[in-house]
C-alpha positions in Angstrom: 35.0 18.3 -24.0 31.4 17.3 -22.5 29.0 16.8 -25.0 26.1 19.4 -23.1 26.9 20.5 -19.4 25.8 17.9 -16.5 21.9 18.1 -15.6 21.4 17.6 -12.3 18.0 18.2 -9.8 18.1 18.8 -6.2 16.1 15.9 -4.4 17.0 16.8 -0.7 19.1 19.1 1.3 19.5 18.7 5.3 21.4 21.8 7.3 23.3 21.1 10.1 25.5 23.2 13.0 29.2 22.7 14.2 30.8 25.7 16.7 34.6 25.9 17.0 36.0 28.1 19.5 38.5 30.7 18.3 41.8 30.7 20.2 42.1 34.5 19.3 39.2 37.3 19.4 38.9 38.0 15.8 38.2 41.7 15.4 36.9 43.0 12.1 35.0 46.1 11.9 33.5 47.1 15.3 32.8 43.2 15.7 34.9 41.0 17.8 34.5 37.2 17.4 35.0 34.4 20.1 33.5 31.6 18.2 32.3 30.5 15.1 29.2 29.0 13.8 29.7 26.1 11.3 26.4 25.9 9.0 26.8 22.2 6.9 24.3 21.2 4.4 24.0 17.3 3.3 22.2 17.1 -0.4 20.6 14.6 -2.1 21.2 14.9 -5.8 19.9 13.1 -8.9 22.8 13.7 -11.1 22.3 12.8 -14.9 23.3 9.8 -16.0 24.8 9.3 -12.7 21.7 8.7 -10.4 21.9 10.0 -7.3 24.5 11.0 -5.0 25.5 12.9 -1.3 27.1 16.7 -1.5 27.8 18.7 1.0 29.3 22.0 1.6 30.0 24.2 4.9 30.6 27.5 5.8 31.2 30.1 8.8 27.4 31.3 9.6 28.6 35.6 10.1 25.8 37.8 10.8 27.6 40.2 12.1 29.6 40.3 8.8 26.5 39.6 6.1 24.4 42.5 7.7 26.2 45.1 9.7 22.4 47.1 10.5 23.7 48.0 14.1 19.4 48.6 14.6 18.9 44.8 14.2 19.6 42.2 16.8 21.9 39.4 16.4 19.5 36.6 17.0 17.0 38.3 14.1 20.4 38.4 11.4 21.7 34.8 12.3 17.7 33.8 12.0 18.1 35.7 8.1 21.1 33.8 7.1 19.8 30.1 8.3 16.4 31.3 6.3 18.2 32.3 3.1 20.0 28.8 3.3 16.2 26.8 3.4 14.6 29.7 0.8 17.5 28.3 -1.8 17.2 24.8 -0.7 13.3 25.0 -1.4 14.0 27.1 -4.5 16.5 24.5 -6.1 14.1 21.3 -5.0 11.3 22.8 -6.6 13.0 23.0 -10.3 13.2 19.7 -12.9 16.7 18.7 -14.2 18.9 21.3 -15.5 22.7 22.4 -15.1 23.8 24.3 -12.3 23.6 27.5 -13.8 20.3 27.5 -14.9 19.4 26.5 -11.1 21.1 29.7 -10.0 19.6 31.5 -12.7 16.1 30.7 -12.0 16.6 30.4 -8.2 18.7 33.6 -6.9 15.9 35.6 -7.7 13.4 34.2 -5.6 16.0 33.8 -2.9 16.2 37.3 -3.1 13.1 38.7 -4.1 12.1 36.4 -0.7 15.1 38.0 1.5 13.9 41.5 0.4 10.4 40.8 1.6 11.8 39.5 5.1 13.9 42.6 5.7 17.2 40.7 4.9 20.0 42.4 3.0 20.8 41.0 -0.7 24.3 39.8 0.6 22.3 37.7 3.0 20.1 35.7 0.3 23.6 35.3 -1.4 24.8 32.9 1.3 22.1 30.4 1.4 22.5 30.2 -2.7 25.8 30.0 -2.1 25.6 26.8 0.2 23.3 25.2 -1.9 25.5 25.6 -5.1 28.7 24.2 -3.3 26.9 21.3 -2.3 25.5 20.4 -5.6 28.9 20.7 -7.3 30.1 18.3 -5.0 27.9 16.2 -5.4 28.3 16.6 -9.7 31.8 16.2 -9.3 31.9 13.0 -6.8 28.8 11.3 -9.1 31.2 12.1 -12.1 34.4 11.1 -10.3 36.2 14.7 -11.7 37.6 17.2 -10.1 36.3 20.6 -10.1 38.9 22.0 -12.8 38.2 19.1 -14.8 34.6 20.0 -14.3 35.0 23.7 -15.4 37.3 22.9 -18.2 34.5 20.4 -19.6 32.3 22.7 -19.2 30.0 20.6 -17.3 28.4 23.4 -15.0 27.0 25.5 -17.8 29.2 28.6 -17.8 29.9 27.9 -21.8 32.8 26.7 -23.7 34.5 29.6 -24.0 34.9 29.7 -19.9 37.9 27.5 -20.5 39.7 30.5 -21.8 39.7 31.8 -18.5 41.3 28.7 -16.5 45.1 28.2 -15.8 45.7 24.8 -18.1 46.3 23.2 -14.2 45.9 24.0 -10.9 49.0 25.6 -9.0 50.8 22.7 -6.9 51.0 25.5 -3.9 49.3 28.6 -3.2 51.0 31.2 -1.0 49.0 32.2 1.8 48.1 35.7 2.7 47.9 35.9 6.4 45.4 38.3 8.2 46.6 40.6 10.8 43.2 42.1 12.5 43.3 45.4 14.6 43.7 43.5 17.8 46.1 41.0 16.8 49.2 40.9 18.5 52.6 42.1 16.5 55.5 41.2 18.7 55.7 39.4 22.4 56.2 41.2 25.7 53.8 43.7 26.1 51.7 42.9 23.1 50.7 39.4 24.8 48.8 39.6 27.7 47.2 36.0 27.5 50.4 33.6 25.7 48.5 30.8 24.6 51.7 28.4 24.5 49.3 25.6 22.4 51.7 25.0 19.5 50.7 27.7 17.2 52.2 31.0 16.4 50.3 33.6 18.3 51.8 36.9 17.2 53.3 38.4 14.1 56.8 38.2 14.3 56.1 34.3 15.4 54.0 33.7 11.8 56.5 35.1 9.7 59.1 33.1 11.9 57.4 29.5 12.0 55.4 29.8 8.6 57.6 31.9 6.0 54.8 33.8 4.7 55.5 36.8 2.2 52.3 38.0 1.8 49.4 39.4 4.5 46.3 41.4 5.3 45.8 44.1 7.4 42.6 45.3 8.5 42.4 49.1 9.6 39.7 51.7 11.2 38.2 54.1 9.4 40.3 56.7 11.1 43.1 57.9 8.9 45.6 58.9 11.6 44.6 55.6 13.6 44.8 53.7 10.7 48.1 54.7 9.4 49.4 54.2 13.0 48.8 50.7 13.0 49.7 50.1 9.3 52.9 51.2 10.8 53.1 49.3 13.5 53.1 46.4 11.3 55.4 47.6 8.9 57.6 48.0 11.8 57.4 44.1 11.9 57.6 43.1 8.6 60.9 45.7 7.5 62.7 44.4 10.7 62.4 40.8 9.6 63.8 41.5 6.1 61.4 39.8 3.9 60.1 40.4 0.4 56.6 40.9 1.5 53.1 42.2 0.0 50.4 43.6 1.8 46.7 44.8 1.1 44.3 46.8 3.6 41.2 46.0 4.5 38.7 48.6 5.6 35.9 46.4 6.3 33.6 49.4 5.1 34.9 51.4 8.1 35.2 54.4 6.3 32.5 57.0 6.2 33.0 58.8 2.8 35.7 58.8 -0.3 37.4 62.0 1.4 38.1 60.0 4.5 39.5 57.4 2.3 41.7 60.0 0.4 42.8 61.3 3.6 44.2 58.2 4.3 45.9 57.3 1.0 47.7 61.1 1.4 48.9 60.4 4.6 50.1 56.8 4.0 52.1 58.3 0.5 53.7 61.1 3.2 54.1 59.3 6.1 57.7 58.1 5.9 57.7 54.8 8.2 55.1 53.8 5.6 57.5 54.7 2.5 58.6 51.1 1.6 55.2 49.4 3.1 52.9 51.7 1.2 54.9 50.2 -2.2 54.1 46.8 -1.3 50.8 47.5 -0.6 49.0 45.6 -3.6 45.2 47.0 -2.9 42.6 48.5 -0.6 39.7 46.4 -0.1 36.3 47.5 0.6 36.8 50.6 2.2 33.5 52.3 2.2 29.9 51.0 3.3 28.2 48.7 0.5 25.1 51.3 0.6 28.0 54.1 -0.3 30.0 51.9 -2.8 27.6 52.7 -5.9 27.4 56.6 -5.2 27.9 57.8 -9.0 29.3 61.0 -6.8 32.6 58.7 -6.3 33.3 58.3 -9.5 36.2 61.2 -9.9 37.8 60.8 -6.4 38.1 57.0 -6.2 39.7 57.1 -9.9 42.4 59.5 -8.2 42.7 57.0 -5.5 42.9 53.9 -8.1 45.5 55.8 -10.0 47.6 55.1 -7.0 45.9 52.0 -5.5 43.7 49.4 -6.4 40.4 49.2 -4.5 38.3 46.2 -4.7 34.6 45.2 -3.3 33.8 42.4 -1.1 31.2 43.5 1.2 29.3 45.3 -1.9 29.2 42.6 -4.0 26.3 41.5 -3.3 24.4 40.8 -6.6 25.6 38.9 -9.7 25.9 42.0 -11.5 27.7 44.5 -8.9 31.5 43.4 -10.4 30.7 45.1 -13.4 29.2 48.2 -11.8 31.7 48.3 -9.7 34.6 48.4 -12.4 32.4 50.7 -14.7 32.5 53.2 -11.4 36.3 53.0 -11.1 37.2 50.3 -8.7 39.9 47.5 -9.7 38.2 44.1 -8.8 36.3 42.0 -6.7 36.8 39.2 -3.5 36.5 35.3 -4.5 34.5 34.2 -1.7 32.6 31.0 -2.1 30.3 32.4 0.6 29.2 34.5 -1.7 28.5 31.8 -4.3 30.6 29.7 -6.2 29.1 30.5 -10.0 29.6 34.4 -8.7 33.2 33.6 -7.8 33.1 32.4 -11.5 31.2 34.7 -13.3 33.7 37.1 -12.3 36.9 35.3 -12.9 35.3 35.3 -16.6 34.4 39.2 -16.2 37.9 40.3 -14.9 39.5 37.8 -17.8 37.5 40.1 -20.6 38.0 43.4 -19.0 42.0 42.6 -19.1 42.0 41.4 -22.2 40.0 45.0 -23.7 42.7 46.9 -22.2 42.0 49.3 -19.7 42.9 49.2 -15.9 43.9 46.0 -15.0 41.4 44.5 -12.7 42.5 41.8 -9.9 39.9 39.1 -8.5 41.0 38.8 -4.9 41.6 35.4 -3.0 39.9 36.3 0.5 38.5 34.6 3.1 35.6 34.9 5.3 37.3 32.5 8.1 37.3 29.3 6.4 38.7 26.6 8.5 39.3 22.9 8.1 37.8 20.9 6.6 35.1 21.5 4.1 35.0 24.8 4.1 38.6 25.6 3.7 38.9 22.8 1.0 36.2 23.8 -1.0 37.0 27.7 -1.1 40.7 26.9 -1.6 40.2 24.0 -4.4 38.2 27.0 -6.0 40.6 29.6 -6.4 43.3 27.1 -7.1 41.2 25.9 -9.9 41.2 29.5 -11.4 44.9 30.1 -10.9 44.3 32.5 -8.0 48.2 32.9 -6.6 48.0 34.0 -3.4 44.8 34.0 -0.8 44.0 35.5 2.7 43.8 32.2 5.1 42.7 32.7 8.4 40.6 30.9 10.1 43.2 27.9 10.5 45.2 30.5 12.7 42.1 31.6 14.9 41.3 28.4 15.5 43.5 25.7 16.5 43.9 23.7 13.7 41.5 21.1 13.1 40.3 20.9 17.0 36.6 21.7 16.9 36.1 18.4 14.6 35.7 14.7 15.7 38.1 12.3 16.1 37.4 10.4 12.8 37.5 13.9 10.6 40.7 14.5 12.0 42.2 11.2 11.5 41.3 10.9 8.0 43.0 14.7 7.6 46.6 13.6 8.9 46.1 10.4 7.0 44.5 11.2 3.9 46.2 14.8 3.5 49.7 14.8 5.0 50.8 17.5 2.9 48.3 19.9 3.8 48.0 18.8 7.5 50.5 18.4 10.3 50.0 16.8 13.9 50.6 19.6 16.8 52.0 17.8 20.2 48.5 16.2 21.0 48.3 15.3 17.7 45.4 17.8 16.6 45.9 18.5 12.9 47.0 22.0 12.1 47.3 23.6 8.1 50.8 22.8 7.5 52.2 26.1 5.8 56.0 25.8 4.0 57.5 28.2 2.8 54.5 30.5 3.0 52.0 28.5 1.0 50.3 25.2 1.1 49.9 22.3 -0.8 47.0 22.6 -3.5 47.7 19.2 -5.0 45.6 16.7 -3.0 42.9 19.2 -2.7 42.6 19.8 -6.5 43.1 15.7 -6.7 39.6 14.8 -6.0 36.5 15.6 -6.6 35.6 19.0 -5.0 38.4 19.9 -2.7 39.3 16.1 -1.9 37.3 13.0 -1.3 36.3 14.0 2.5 33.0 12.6 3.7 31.7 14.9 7.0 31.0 13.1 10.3 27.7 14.1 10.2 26.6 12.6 13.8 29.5 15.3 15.4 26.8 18.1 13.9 23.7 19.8 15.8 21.0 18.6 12.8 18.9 21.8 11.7 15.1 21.7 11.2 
């Protein structure tokens, strides 16, 4: 065990932009995605006893997901997000020496105090901390040549000793991954596929659990009962035919209007008899209701009738360090680990779902999900995370709505297929696509080294931010 936890000041911090094309719309909400926006960050760090060291960190830049105000245009929410990115970089650069978590502590506040004053939602001011964090405790971990378990075991970003308690003794050798099916995904060929795309991926349903083996998969719905029971059938359709031992969780991507609406549909998926052996394998509802309706103290009584039968969990609505406990004092079962959020929230609540089990009530469930993470960075770091924490099974999607490892440059994906063979296979033209076994990947290399393996960006391949 470390001695104190690692010290470490913020010296530098350059922000950078990647785009990858998506070679399916990715619908979620009333949003429909043809490309994604890759925001990098390259720190400088002065890491105790150490010196200083490079960190970096990336993630999908999602306005359209981190503030859903239909009144506000795009170009003014995407502005937000790269703002709340440079208000924590500022923040951290302006503090002396001191672990990670007294940088969030002292920092998130003025991130969002600062996002408040600008008009931008709190969830926004989340995502620049949220870069800025990954990339220091990449740079702690590469200056300390750890990994990031080691790291939290030691207790080296200052969560406390008695975080340790909360960690799996090692990190799974494979994760299963939970694949996302979004309303306008296709289920089945023929008629569903009016554009094949033939580029060595699997395209529709029935071709994912055919050519990856996966058990376990998201569906996102409307916030129509009736529609949204018609396609949670649909699916169903798909996954009893193939005869697999599957799980499934919904998604309502705060579609629905009110609890009623929700009950509504939790009645009609319990009486709907297509549904009858989907609805059992249905592990949770996630974020079902707008994040400005989750807190309604008015909830309280219906959504413990609904969580009597079904977990719900926040993602969208946890947008402050302290809404997981709110939000499991009001009735709901759990939270989303998203590193977009922030990696020491991710944390914090791994540590507040851990006590809450252990006092007995309601089990509570921190939920692997992601906010299209694709290769590299981003879906390293995010996935070394929640193996780290013993997370079994997590919703991966970005590698399958964007061909594999395309959008990057020819070095990055030559050091994938050569330093990571088991998590990366060569399609026909030898772009490297997430190689998926059995349903889940390989979490050994990236729990290996350093924070989600030893993987320096190709920084010249990036649009440099000013």
């Amino acid at each position: 065990m470390a001695d104190a936890p690692t010290r470490v000041r913020l010296l530098a911090a350059d922000l950078y932009l990647r785009r990858a094309p998506l070679r399916i719309p990715f619908h979620f909400g009333n949003a429909v995605l043809t490309e994604l926006e890759l925001v990098s960050l390259r720190v400088q760090v002065d890491v105790a006893g150490c010196g200083v060291t490079q960190g970096a960190s990336e993630s999908v830049l999602a306005p359209l997901w981190f503030d859903k105000d239909p009144t506000k245009p795009l170009a003014r929410r995407r502005a937000e997000l790269l703002a709340s990115v440079r208000r924590a970089a500022d923040a951290m650069r302006e503090q002396d020496a001191a672990s990670l978590v007294e940088l969030h502590r002292e920092a998130a506040g003025a991130v969002a105090e600062g996002a408040r004053a600008a008009g931008a939602h709190e969830l926004v001011a989340s995502f620049g901390v949220a870069l800025v964090e990954m990339a220091l405790v990449d740079a702690l971990c590469r200056a300390q040549d750890t990994t990031l378990h080691v790291a939290l075991r030691e207790d080296l970003l200052g969560l406390g000793p008695a975080f340790a308690a909360h960690l799996p003794e090692r990190p799974p050798e494979r994760i299963a991954v939970r694949h996302t099916v979004g309303m306008g995904d296709p289920l089945t060929g023929g008629a569903d596929v009016t554009d094949p795309l033939d580029d060595g991926l699997p395209q529709t349903l029935e071709e994912v659990l055919r050519e990856t083996g996966g058990r376990y998969f998201k569906l996102k719905i409307p916030g129509d009962p009736e529609a949204a029971v018609a396609r949670m059938a649909q699916v169903a359709e798909v996954l009893d035919a193939a005869s697999v031992d599957y799980r499934l969780t919904v998604d309502g991507n705060e579609q629905f209007g009110e609890v009623d609406t929700l009950a509504a549909f939790v009645a009609l998926s319990k009486s709907t008899p297509a549904l009858a052996d989907a609805w059992a394998r249905t592990l949770w509802i996630e974020q079902p209701m707008g994040r400005d309706e989750t807190f309604d103290p008015a909830i309280a009584e219906p959504l413990a009738a609904i969580a009597a039968d079904k977990p719900v969990v926040i993602d969208e609505a946890d947008a402050t360090d302290d809404a997981l406990e709110r939000a499991l004092e009001l009735g709901y079962s759990g939270s989303s680990a998203k590193t977009c959020k922030g990696i020491l929230r991710v944390l914090r609540a791994q540590r507040v779902i851990g006590e809450w089990n252990a006092s007995g009530r309601r089990p509570a469930v921190l939920a692997g999900e992601d906010l299209t993470c694709v290769p590299l960075l981003g879906l390293h770091q995010d996935s070394c995370v929640a193996a780290s924490l013993g997370i079994a099974h997590l919703e991966r999607n970005g590698h399958h709505y964007v061909r594999g490892a395309a959008h990057l440059s020819a070095p990055e994906r030559t050091w994938a297929l050569k330093a990571l063979p088991a998590l990366y296979r060569p399609l026909a033209d030898g772009t490297p696509a997430l190689r998926i076994e059995g349903g889940s990947i390989d979490a050994t290399q990236l729990c290996r080294h350093a924070f989600g393996a030893d993987f320096t960006p190709d920084w010249d391949a990036r649009e440099a931010l000013e």
